[in-house]
TIDRENLUM-917402 format. One line per 8 residues: number of its first residue (from 1); for each residue x, y, z of C-alpha. Coordinates in steps of 0.02 Angstrom, whole numbers, plus 50000, padded with zeros to 5 digits. Layout:
BEGIN
NUM	X,Y,Z ~ ...
//
This chain:
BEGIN
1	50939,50717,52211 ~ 50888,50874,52118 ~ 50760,50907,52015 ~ 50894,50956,51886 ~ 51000,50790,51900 ~ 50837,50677,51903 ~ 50808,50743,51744 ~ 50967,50725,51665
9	50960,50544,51727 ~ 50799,50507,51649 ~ 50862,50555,51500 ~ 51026,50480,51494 ~ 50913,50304,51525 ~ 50815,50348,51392 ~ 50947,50366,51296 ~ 51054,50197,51342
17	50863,50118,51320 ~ 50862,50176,51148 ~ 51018,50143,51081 ~ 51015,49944,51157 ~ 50852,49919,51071 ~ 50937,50008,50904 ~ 51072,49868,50940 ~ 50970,49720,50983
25	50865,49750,50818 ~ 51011,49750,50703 ~ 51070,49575,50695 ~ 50892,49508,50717 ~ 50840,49616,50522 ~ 51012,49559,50464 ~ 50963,49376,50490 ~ 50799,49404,50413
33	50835,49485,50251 ~ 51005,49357,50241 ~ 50896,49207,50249 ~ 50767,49288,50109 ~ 50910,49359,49983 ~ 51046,49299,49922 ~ 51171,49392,49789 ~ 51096,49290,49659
41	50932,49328,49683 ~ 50833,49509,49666 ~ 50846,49590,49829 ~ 50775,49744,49917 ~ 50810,49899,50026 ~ 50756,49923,50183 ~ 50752,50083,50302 ~ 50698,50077,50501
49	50683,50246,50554 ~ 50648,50311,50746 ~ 50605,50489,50797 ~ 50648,50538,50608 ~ 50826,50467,50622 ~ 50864,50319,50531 ~ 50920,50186,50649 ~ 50952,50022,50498
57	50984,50052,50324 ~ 51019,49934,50227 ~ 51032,49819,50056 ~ 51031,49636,50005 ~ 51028,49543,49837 ~ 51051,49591,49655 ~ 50984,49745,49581 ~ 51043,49657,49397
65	51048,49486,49390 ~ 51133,49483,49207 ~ 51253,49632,49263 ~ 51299,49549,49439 ~ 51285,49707,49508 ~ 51230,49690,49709 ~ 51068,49824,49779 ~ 51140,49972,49878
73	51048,50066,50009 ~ 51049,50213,49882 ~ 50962,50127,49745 ~ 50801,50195,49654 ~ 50640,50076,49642 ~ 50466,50079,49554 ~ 50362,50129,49699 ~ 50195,50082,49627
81	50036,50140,49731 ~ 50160,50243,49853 ~ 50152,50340,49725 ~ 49948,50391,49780 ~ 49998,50509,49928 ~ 50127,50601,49826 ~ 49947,50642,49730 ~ 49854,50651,49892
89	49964,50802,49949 ~ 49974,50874,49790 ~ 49782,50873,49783 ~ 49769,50957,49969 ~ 49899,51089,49914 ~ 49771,51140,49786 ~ 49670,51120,49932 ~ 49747,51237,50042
97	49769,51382,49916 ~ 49581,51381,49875 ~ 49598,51320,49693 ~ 49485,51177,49729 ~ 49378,51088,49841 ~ 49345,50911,49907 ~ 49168,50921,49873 ~ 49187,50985,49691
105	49110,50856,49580 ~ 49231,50757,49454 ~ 49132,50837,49318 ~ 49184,51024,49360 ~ 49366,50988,49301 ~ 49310,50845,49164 ~ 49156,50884,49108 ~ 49133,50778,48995
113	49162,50631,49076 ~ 48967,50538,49122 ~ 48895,50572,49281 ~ 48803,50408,49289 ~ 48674,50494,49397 ~ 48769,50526,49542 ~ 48893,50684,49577 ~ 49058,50596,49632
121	49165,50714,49714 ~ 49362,50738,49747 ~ 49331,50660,49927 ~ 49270,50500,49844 ~ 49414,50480,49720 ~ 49531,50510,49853 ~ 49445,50371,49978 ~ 49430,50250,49850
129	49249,50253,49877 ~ 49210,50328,49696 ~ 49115,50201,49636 ~ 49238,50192,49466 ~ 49297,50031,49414 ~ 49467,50009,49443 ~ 49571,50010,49255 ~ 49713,49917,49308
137	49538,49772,49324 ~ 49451,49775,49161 ~ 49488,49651,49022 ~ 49556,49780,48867 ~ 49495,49703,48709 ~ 49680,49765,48642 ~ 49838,49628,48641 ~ 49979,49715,48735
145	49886,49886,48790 ~ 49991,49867,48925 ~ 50135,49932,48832 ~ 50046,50081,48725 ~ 50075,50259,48781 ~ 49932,50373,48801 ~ 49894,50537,48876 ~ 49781,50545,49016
153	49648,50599,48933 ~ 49652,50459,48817 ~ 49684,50325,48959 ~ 49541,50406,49039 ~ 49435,50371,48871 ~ 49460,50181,48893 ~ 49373,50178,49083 ~ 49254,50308,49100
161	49091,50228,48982 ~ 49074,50099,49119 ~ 48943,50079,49239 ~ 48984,50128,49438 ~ 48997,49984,49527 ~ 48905,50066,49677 ~ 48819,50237,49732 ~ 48965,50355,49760
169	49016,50348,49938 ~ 48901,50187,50016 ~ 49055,50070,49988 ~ 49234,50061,49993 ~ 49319,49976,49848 ~ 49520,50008,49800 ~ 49537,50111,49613 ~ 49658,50154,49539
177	49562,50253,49412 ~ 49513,50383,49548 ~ 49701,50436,49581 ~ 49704,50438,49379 ~ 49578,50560,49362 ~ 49654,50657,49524 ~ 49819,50670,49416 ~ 49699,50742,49294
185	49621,50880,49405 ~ 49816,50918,49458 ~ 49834,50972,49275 ~ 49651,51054,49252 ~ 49659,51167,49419 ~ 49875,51195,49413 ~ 49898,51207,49207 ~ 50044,51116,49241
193	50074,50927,49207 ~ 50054,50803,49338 ~ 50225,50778,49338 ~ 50285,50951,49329 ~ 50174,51000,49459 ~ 50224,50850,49582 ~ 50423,50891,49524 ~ 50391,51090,49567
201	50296,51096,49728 ~ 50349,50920,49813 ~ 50514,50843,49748 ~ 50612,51018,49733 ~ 50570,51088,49868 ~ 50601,50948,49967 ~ 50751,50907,49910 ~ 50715,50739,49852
209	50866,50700,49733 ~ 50834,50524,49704 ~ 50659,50539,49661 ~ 50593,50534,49467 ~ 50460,50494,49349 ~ 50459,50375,49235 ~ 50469,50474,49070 ~ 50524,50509,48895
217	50652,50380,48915 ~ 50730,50488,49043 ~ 50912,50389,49117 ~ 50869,50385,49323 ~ 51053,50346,49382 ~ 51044,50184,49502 ~ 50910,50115,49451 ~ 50866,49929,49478
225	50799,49809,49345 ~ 50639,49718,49408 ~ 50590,49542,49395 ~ 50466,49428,49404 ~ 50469,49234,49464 ~ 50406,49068,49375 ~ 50419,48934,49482 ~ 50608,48926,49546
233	50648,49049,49416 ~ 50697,49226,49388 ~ 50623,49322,49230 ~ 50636,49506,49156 ~ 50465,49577,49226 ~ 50352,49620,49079 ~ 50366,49804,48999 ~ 50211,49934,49060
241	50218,50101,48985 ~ 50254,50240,49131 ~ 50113,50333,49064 ~ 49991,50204,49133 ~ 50045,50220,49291 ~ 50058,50402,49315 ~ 49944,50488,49438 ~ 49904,50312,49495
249	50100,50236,49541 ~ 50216,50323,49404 ~ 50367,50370,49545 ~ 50510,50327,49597 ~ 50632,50324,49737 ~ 50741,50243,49868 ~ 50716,50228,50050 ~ 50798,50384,50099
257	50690,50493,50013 ~ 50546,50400,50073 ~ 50587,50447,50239 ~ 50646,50633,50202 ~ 50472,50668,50124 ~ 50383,50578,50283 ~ 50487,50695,50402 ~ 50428,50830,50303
265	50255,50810,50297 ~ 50244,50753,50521 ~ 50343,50953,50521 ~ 50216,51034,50415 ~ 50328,51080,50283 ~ 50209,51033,50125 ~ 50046,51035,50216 ~ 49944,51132,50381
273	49972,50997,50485 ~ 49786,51010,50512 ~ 49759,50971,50332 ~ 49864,50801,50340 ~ 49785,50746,50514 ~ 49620,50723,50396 ~ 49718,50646,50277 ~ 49765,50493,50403
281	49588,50494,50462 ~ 49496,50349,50417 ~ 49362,50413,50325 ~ 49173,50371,50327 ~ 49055,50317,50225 ~ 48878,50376,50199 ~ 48785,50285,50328 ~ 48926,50340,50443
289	49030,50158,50452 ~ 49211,50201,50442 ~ 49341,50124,50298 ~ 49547,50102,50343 ~ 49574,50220,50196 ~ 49607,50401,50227 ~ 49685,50537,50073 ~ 49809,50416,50008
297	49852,50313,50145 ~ 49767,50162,50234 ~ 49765,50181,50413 ~ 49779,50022,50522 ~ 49736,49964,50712 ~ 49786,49812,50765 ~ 49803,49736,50918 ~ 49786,49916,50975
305	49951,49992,50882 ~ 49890,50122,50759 ~ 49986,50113,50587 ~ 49978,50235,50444 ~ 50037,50149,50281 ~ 50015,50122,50082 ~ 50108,49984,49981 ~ 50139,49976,49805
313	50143,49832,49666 ~ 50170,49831,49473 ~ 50288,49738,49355 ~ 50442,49686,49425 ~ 50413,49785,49596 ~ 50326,49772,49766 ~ 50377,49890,49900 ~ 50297,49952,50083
321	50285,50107,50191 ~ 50239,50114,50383 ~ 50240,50237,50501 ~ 50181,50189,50691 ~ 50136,50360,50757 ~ 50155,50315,50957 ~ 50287,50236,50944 ~ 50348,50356,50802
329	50442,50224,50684 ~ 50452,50220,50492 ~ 50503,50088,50384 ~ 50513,50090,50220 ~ 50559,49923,50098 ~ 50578,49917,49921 ~ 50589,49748,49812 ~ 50634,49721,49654
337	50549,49578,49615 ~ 50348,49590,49604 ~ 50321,49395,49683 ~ 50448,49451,49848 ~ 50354,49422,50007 ~ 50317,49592,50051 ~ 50179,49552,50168 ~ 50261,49432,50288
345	50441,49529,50294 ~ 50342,49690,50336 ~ 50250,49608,50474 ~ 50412,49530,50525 ~ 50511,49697,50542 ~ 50363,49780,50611 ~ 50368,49638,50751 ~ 50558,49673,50779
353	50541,49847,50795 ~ 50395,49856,50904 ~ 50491,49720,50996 ~ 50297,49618,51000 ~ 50190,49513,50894 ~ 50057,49589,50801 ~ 49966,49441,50751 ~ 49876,49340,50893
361	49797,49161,50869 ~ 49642,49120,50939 ~ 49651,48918,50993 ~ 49462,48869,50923 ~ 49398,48688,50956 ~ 49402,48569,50813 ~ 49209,48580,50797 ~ 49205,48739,50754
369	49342,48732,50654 ~ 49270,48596,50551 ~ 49116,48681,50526 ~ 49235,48809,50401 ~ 49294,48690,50308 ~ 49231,48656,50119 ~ 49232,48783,49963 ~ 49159,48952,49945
377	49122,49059,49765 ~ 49136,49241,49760 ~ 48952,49308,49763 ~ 49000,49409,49591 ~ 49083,49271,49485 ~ 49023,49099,49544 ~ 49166,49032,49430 ~ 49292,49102,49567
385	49323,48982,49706 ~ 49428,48967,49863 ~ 49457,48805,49975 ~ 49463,48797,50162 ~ 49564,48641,50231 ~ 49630,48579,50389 ~ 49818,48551,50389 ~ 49849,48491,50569
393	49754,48581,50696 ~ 49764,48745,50589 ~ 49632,48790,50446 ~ 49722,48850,50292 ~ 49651,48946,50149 ~ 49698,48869,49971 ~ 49667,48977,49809 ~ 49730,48910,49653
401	49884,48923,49576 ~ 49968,49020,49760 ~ 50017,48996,49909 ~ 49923,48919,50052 ~ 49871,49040,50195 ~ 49839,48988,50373 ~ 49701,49070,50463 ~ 49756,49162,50614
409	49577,49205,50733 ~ 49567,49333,50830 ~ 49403,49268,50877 ~ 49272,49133,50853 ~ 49232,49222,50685 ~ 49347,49351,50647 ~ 49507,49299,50560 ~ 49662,49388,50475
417	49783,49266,50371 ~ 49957,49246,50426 ~ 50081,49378,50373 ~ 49954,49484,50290 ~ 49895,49635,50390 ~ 49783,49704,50258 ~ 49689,49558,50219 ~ 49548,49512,50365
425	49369,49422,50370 ~ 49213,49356,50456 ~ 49121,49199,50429 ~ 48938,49215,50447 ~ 48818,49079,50521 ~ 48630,49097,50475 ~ 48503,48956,50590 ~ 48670,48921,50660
433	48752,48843,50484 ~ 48895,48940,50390 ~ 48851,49016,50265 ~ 48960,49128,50181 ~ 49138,49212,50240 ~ 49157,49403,50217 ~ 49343,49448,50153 ~ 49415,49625,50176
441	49566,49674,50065 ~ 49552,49807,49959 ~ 49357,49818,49961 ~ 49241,49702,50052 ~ 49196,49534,49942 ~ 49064,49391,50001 ~ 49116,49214,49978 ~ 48945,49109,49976
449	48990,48916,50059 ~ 48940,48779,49909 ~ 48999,48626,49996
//
């Protein structure tokens, strides 16, 4: 055989490889997203992409449960916090034509917001590791705020008299006040609005046509109406002014687009591709420790698969993005209602996909186990407590008023909980007696063991 036709065959097994895996994972998401969604329920979109080609693409449920009208895969969503590397980029565009750095200080675009003693850069807003209390966290004095509009600068008013919550850069801790004030700096350094900026030098350009803000009442043909659940049933989700979210999660889009925009970015069409390999690095801290949180993304490693991915939630939506880079798959899913279980179908397709698990149990013997169980108080707000249990031969985590989680360990100390990839943590013995269990998700938060 030549070298030629060796080659050719290679290929055309590739090929047949490809296209039976494309077939085998059809009917396996079908049953999935049939058993989760019915036409009289909200529903979602969901796009599996390989090599930049999507390869499923599809809808189930109701996109308006008073209309009877059924989600199509060509429907637009609230993407919520996707919306952060759509601001990422548009930051390291500014970036990349010198108009700012990632070491400029917050206070060189807004200076009059309080510098607290510490300089708090760009890089720290972007990384989440800012120090800034998160907005979307603090108790408004105000009935309703939720539904006010404001302007930036005045939503930027209400946060920025409070105290950091830790030395810029020593600790990681999810804001959504620093991609605020980074929509803010868009405007400063571009004298464009966020908006108009984003719209001008991402959406156009791409050629995202089913991608919009959320603004002046604007009609976004095929959108779906979001919705929130009480028990068994299905409500209008509340109303949130657009111009809270903004900078923070103001877009939106539908699965397509998602994808078109990630194709763009991998080709180095908005970006150096330099410039975005930093932005899916994780970044590190000052004493050098590393965080899963690049420039608007978190980056992920488990089990050894590296994933690069951001979800989103806010009234009446909760949606995912992941992108494997090896294996170079994308998914995308968008929900429209905010109490859908994201977590577990995204760790569910992933597993399809990938054609593996990605969450392994560690079998630990019942003494140890036992020695978890009893109730732990968050270290900030002793009023907050969690339960540990044993149901079976598992150990299940019980918070009130959800969902009980079961405790998947990876070893004799490390968990993750079932179905939720970005929520991990460590129990810690001290003279050989647990004492407290370290949570990650979103930040890092001690749990100190009362009984």
């Amino acid at each position: 055989m030549n070298k030629l036709t060796h080659a050719l065959l290679l290929l055309l097994l590739s090929v047949l490889r490809t296209y039976g895996q494309d077939q085998q994972i059809g009917p396996q998401l079908d049953s999935l997203f049939t058993k989760e969604f019915k036409p009289t329920t909200p529903g979602c979109e969901v796009l599996v992409a390989k090599d930049g080609k999507g390869i499923y693409h599809k809808a189930f449920g109701s996109a308006n449960l008073e209309l009877n009208v059924p989600v199509t895969a060509d429907m637009v969503f609230k993407l919520a916090s996707i919306t952060k590397q759509f601001t990422a980029i548009a930051v390291l565009q500014l970036l990349e034509k010198g108009k700012l750095s990632l070491q400029d200080s917050l206070q060189k675009f807004i200076p009059d917001y309080p510098s607290k003693g510490h300089a708090i850069t760009i890089r720290q807003l972007l990384t989440h590791t800012s120090g800034i209390r998160d907005y979307m966290q603090i108790d408004y004095p105000a009935l309703y705020m939720e539904r006010w509009d404001f302007s930036p600068k005045q939503l930027i008013d209400s946060f920025k008299y409070f105290p950091l919550e830790f030395e810029p850069g020593t600790k990681y801790s999810y804001s959504n006040s620093g991609y605020y004030l980074l929509g803010y700096i868009i405007e400063k350094v571009s004298g464009r609005s966020y908006q108009k900026y984003v719209q001008e030098n991402i959406i156009q350009p791409l050629g995202l046509e089913h991608t919009y803000f959320d603004m002046d009442g604007i009609i976004i043909p095929n959108r779906v109406n979001g919705y929130r659940k009480e028990g068994t049933v299905f409500k209008n989700a509340d109303y949130w002014s657009p111009t809270i979210a903004y900078a923070a999660g103001g877009l939106l889009s539908n699965t397509q687009d998602l994808l078109k925009w990630f194709n763009a970015l991998l080709a180095g069409q908005v970006i150096r591709t330099e410039t975005l390999a930093e932005a899916f690095t994780p970044f590190k801290l000052k004493n050098g420790s590393p965080v899963n949180y690049g420039y608007g993304w978190y980056i992920q490693n488990q089990d050894g698969i590296q994933s690069i991915e951001h979800g989103g939630k806010m009234n009446g939506f909760i949606t995912n993005e992941i992108y494997y880079p090896e294996q170079k798959i994308f998914i995308a899913i968008l929900l429209n209602c905010e109490d859908a279980p994201r977590d577990e179908l995204s760790v569910r397709i992933s597993e399809i996909v990938l054609g593996r698990q990605l969450q392994t149990d560690t079998q630990l013997d019942e003494n140890v186990l036992n020695t978890y169980i009893g109730t732990y108080s968050l270290s900030t707000d002793a009023n907050r407590t969690i339960t540990l249990a044993k149901e079976k031969d598992k150990l299940v985590l019980k918070i009130p008023g959800q969902s009980n989680f079961e405790l998947l360990f990876q070893t004799a100390t490390r968990f993750q909980l079932k179905n939720m990839k970005d929520m991990s943590g460590e129990f810690i013995r001290e003279n050989g007696v647990v004492t407290k269990m370290i949570v990650h998700q979103n930040g890092l938060f001690e749990w100190k063991k009362i009984k």
